[in-house]
C-alpha positions in Angstrom: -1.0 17.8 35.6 0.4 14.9 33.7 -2.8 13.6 32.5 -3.6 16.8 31.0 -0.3 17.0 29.6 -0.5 14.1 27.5 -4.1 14.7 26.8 -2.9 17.6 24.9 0.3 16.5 23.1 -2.3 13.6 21.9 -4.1 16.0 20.5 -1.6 16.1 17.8 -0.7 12.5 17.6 2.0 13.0 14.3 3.9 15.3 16.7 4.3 12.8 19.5 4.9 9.8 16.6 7.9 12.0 15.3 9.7 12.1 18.3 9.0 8.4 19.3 11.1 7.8 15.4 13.7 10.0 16.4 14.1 8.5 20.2 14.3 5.0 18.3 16.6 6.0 15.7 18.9 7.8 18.1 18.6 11.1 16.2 19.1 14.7 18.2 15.8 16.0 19.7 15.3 19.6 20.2 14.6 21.0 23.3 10.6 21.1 23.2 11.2 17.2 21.7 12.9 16.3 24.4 10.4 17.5 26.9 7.4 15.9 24.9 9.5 12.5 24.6 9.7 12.9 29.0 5.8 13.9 29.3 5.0 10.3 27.1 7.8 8.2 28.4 6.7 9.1 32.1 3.2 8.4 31.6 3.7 5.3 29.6 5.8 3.7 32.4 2.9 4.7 34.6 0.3 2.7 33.0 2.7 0.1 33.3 2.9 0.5 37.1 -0.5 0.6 37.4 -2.1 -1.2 34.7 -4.7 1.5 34.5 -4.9 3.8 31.2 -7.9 6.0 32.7 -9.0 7.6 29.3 -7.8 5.3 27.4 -5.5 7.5 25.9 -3.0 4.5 24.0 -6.4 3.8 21.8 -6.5 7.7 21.5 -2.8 7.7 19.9 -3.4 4.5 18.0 -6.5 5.6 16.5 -5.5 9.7 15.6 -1.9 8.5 14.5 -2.8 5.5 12.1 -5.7 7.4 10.6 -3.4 10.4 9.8 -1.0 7.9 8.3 -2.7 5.8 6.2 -6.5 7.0 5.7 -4.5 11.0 5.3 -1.5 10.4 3.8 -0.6 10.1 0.3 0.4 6.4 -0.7 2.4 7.3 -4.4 1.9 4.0 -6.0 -1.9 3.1 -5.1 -2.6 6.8 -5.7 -0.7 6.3 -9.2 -3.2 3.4 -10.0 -6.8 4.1 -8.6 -8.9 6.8 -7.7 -8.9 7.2 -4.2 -11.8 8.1 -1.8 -13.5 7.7 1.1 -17.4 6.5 1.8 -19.1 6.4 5.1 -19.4 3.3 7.2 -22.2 2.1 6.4 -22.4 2.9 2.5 -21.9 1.3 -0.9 -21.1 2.4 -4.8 -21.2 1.1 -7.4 -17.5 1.5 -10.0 -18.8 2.6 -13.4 -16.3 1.1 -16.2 -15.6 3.4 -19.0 -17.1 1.8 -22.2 -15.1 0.6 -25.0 -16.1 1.9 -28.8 -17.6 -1.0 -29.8 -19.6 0.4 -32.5 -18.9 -0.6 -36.1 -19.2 0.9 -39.2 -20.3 -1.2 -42.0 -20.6 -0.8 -45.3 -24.1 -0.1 -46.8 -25.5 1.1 -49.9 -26.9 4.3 -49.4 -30.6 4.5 -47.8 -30.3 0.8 -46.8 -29.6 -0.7 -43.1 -26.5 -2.4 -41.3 -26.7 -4.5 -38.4 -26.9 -2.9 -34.8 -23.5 -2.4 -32.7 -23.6 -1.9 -29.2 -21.8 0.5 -26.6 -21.7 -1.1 -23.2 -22.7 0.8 -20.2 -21.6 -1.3 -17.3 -20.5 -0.5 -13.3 -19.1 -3.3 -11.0 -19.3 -3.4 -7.5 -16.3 -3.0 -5.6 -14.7 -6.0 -3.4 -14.8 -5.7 0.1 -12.2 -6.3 3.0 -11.9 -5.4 6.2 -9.1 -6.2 8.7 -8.2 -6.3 12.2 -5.1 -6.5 14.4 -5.4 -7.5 18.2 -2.0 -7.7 20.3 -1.2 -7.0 23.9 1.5 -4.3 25.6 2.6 -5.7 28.3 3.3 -3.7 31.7 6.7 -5.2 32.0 7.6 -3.3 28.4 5.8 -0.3 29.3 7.9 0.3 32.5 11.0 -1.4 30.6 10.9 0.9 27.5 8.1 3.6 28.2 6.6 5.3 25.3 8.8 3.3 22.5 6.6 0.4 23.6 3.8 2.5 22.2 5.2 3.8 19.6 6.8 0.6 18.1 3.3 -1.1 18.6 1.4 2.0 16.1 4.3 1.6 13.6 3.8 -1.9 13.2 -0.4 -2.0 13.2 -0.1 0.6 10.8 2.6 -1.4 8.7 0.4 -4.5 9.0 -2.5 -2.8 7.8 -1.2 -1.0 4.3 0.3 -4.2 3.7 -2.6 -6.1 3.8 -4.3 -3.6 1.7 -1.7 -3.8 -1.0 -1.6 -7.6 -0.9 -5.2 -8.0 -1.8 -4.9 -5.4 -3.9 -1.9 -7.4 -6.2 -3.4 -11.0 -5.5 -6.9 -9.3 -7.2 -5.0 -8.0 -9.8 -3.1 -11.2 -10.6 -6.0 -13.0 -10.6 -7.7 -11.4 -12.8 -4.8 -11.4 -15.9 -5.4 -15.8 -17.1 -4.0 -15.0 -20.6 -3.6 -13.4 -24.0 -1.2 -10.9 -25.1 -1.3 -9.7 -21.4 0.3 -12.5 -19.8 3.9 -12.6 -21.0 5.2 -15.7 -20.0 9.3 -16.5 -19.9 11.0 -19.7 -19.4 13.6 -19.3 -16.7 13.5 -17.1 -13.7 15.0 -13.6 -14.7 13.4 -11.2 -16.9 14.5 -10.8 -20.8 14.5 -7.8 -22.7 12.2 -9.1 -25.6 9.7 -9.8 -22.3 10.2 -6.5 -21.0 10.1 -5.0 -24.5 6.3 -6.8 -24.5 5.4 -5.8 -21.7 6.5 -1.8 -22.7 4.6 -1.9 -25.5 1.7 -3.3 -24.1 1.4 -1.0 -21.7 2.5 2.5 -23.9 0.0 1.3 -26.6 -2.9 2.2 -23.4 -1.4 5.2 -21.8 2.1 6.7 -23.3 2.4 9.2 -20.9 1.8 7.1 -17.4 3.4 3.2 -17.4 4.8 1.3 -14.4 6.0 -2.1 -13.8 5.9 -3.0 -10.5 7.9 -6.2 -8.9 10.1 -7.2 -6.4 13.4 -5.8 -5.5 15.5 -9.0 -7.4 13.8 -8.6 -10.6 14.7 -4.7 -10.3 18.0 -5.6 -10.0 17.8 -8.4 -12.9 16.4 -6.0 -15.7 19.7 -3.8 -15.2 22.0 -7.2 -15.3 19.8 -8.4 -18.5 22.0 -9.1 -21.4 22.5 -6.1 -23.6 20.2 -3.6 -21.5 23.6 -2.0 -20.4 24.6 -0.2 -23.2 20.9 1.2 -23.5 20.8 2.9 -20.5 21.3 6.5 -20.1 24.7 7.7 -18.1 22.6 8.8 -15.1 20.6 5.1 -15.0 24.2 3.8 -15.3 25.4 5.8 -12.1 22.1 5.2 -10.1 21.8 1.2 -10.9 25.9 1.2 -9.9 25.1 2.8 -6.6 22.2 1.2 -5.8 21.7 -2.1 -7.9 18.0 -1.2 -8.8 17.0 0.0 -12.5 14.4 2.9 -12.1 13.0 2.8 -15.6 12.7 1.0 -18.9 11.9 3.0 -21.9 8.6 4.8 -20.7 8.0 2.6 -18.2 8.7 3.6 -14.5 9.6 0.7 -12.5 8.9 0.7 -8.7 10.4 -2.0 -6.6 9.1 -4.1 -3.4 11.3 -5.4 -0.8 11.1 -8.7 -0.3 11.6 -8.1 3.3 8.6 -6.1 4.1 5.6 -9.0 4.8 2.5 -9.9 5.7 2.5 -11.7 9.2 2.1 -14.6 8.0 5.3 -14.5 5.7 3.2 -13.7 2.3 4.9 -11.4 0.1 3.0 -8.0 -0.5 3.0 -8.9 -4.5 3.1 -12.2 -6.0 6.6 -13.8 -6.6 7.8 -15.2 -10.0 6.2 -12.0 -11.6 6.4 -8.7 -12.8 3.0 -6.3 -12.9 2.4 -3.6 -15.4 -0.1 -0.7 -15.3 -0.6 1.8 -17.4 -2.7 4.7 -15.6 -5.5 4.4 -13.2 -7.2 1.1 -13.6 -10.0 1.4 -11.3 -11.0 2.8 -7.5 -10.3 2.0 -3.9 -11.6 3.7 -1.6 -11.6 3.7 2.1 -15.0 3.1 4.4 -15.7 4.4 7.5 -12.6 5.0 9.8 -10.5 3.1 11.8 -11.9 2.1 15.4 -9.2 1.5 18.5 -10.7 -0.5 21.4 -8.5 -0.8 24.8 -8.5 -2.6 28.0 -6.3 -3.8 31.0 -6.0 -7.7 31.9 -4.6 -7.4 35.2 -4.9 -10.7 34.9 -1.8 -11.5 32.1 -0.7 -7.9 33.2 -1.2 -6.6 29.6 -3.0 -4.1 27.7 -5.5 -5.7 25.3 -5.5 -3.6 21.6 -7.8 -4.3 19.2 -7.4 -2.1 15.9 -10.7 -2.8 13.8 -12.8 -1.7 11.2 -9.8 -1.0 8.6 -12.0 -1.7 6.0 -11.5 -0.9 2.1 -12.6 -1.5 -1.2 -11.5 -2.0 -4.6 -12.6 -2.4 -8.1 -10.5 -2.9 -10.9 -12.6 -1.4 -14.0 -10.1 -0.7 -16.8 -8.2 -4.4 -16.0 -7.0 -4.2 -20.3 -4.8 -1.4 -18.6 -2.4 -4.2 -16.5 -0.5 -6.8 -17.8 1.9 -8.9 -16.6 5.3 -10.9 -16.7 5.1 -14.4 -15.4 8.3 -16.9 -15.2 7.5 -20.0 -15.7 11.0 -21.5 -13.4 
């Protein structure tokens, strides 16, 4: 009875990932919670007495609750800057960049000839990544802490993964800005208004109606301590940056702010430090390919459940790149 139980609340994997928050966070569970939360824990601790998961049902979760999260789910900023999409596994595209007018008008004496000017028609193939995350739950955890073993493990594959994508997404983009009027360089290590006034022009001048700078939480925090912004901003600005130390918005440029505490593994930051990135509208696509693939096994052996979480695999292409510019401190 219990296996079919859990077959079914898996079924609807978001469900059973709800309740796993709420049991971690110590919130009130209803009734029909509460009895989900002792279906999961009690088989969890099973597996762990065992070490046999017959259908694999831990990939099952992994799989159904990570694809709803990321592949499903709306992701505001990334969604703000690309056109998002999906291909099949084994397909490819081709990003078509929308021409400049680089036609010119000369002048000419009537019935004569000017030279040829040329509209470029161009498409760029998108850059590929695909990553992987491999761990082990071991049976000791499972029949410590039950389903939250499970639940902690899909919370932080799925964190690992979206960061990833946004690092290579920010590290491309970086890359890609080596000078002219949109690299805005400042000596010292806190943004100043006339940089931030640059960078708001830069970016209004391309898209009015659809600007954000994007950068770390402390430089958030700087542009509302920069000398003289104080006075400029609005009462409510005032009341928010008091309350919470972060400025939301300069001029009509949205700003949105990454912790420095959320990290790759490997202790990168998910943007580039020392910096501040502006976009103005959608700059390109990234789109997702295939779907994600959840692979599961018991070593009796180290007494662990081997995870692998593979083909998270993603491409990107960066086709309007005169639509980002960037802040860079030089200290």
């Amino acid at each position: 009875m219990l296996k079919f139980e859990v077959a079914e609340l898996m079924n609807n994997g978001n469900a059973v990932y709800e309740v796993a928050q709420k049991v971690d966070y110590k919130l009130p569970l209803t009734d029909e919670e509460k009895e989900i939360a002792q279906i999961v824990d009690t088989w969890a601790k099973e597996i762990g007495e065992t070490g046999y998961d017959r259908d694999h049902e831990i990939a099952a979760y992994l799989k159904r609750t990570i694809n709803e999260e990321i592949y499903n789910a709306p992701d505001e900023l990334l969604d703000r800057m690309f056109d998002r999409g999906n291909v099949g596994e084994f397909d490819d595209y081709e990003a078509n960049v929308t021409p400049k007018n680089t036609l010119a008008a000369y002048e000419a004496a009537k019935g004569g000839n000017v030279d040829k000017s040329w509209i470029d028609f161009t498409s760029i193939k998108p850059t590929w990544k695909n990553r992987q995350v491999e761990t082990d739950i071991s049976y000791v955890d499972l029949r410590k802490n039950g389903f939250k073993s499970v639940a902690l493990l899909t919370t932080f594959a799925k964190e690992a993964l979206q960061n990833a994508l946004f690092y290579d997404v920010f590290n491309a983009i970086d890359a890609a800005i080596t000078g002219g009027e949109q690299k805005i360089e400042v000596t010292g290590a806190v943004p100043t208004i006339t940089a931030m006034d640059a960078l708001e022009l830069y970016l209004t001048d391309r898209n009015p109606n659809d600007s954000v700078a994007v950068c770390l939480t402390k430089y958030a925090q700087a542009i509302g301590r920069m000398e003289g912004f104080y006075h400029y901003m609005s009462g409510n600005m005032k009341d928010n940056f008091n309350r919470y130390g972060l400025v939301e918005g300069y001029g009509r440029m949205a700003i949105a702010a990454i912790s420095s505490a959320h990290k790759q593994g490997n202790g990168d930051l998910l943007i580039p430090d020392k910096k501040i990135f502006g976009i103005a509208g959608k700059i390109g696509t990234l789109d997702m390919k295939g779907t994600l693939h959840v692979y599961e096994d018991s070593d009796n052996n180290k007494e662990a459940i081997n995870i692998k979480v593979a083909d998270f695999t993603y491409g990107y292409a960066v086709a309007k790149i005169e639509n980002v510019a960037k802040i860079v401190f030089t200290n």
